[in-house]
MARBA-610808 format. One record per residue (C-alpha): residue number from 0; z, y, x. Coordinates in nm, 3 decimals. Layout:
% MARBA-610808
k NUM z Z y Y x X .
...
This chain:
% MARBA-610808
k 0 z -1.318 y -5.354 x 0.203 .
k 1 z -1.193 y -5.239 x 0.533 .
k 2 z -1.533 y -5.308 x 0.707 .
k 3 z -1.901 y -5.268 x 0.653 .
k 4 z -2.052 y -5.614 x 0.777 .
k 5 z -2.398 y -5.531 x 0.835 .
k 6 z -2.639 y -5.799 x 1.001 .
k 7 z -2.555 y -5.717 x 1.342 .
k 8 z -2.305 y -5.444 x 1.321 .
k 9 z -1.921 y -5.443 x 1.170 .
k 10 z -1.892 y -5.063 x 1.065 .
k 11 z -1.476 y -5.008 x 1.054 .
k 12 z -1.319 y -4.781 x 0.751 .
k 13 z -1.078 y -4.524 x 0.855 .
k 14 z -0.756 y -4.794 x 0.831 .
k 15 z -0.762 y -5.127 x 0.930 .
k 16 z -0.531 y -5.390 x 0.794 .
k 17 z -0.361 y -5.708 x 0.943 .
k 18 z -0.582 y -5.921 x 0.685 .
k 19 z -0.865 y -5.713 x 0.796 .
k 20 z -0.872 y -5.927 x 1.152 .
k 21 z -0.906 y -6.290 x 1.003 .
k 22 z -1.230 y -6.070 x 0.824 .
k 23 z -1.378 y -5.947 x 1.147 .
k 24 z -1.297 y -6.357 x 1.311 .
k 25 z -1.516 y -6.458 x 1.054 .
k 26 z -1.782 y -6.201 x 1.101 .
k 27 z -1.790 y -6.212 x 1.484 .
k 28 z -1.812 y -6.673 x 1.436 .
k 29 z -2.109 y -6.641 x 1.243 .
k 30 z -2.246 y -6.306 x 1.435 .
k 31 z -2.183 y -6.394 x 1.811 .
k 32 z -2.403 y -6.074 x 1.952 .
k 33 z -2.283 y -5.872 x 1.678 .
k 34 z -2.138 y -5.523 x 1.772 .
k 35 z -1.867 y -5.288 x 1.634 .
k 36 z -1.842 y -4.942 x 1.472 .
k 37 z -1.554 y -4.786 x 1.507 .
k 38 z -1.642 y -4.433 x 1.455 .
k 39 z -1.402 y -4.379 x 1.139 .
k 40 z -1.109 y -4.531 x 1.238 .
k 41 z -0.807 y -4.403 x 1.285 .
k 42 z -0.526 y -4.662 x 1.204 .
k 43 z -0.551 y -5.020 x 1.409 .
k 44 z -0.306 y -5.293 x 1.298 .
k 45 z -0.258 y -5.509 x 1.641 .
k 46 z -0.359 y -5.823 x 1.493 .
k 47 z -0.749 y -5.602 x 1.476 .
k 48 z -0.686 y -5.513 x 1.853 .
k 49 z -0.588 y -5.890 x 1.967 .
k 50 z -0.977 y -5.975 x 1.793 .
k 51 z -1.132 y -5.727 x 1.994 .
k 52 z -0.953 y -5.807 x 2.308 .
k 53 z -1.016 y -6.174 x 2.261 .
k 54 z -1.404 y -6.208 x 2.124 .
k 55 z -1.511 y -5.938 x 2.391 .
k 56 z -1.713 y -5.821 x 2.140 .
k 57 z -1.906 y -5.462 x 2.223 .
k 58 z -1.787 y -5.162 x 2.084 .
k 59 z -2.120 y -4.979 x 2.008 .
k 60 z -1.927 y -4.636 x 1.854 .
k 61 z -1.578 y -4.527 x 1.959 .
k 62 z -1.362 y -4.363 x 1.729 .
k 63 z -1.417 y -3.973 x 1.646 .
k 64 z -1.009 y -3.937 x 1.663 .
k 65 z -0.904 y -3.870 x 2.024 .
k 66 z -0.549 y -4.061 x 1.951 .
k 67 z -0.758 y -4.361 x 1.901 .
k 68 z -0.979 y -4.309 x 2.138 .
k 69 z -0.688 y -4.296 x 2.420 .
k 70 z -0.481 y -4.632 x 2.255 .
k 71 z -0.812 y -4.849 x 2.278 .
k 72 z -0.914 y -4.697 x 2.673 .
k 73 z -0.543 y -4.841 x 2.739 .
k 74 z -0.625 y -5.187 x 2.604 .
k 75 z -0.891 y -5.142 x 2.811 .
k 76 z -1.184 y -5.198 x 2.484 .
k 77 z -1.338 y -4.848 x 2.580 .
């Protein structure tokens, strides 16, 4: 499983999938104030960064990798 859903946080694996999204939707419906991890992550499929963008949802830990960290500061999610 690509993510760690936690009672309020969604902890992210290092690679995150296009069928990992409709996982996080579902999370983030039934955890409105919920939060995510994203410290281990290094791959983002776009279908991930649309769910972020959309939900608004906080992103309590940014990712370690410095590639990742620049792509999600230019979708503006950091």
């Amino acid at each position: 499983m690509a993510w760690q859903l936690k009672k309020t946080v969604a902890v992210a694996d290092k690679t995150l999938e296009v069928e990992d999204a409709e996982t996080l939707v579902d999370w983030l419906l039934e955890t409105p104030n919920g939060k995510v991890n994203l410290k281990d992550n290094e791959y983002m499929h776009t279908a991930v960064a649309q769910v972020l963008i959309a939900s608004g949802v906080v992103i309590s830990v940014t990712p370690s990798s410095a590639s990742q960290q620049q792509i999600l500061q230019k979708l503006r999610l950091i």
